[in-house]
C-alpha positions in Angstrom: -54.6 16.1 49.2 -54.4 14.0 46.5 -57.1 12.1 44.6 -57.4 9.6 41.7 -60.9 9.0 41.4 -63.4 11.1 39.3 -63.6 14.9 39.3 -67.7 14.0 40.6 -65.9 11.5 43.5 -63.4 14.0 44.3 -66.1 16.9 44.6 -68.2 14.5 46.6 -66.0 14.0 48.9 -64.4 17.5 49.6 -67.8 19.2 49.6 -68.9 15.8 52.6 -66.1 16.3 54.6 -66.2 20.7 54.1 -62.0 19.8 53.3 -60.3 23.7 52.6 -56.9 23.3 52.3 -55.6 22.9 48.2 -56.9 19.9 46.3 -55.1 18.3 43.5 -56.9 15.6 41.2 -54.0 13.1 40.5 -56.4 10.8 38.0 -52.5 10.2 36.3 -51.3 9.3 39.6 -48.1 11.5 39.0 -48.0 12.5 42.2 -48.8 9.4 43.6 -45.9 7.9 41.8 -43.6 10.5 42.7 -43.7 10.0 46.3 -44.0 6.0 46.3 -47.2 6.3 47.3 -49.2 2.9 47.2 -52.4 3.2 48.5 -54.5 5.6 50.7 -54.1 7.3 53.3 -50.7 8.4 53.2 -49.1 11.5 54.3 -46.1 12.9 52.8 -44.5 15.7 54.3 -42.0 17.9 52.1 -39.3 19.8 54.5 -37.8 22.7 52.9 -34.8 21.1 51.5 -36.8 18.9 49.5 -36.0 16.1 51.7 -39.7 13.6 52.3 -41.0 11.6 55.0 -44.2 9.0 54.4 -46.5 8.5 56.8 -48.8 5.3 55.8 -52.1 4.6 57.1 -54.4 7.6 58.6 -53.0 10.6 60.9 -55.1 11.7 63.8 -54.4 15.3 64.7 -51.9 14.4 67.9 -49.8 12.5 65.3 -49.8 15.2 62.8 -48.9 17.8 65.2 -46.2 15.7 66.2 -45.2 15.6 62.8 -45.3 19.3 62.1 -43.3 20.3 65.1 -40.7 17.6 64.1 -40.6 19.1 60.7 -40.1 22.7 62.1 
């Protein structure tokens, strides 16, 4: 995940929702940029060969499955 808020709204909100996977304060909004990314959510998946797909808007857990077993 990517944030570009605060470091104290960033903390806030991975301590409320108990988020564990790797965090990555973006106040630059490098990676944002990067990836073409307007607004949040978004999901950007990153195959192997470097090769992207954007997802815009929030992904339930169906839809991200989906995703992942596309991916593989």
């Amino acid at each position: 995940m990517a944030w570009s808020g605060s470091e104290g709204e960033f903390q806030d909100f991975v301590d409320k929702y108990g988020l564990t996977f790797p965090q990555i304060n973006d106040e630059r909004g490098d990676i944002y940029a990067r990836f073409g990314i307007a607004y949040q959510p978004a999901l950007v998946i990153v195959s192997p060969d470097g090769s992207t797909e954007t997802v815009a808007g929030a992904v339930d857990e169906s839809l991200l499955n989906q995703i992942i077993s596309e991916a593989a």
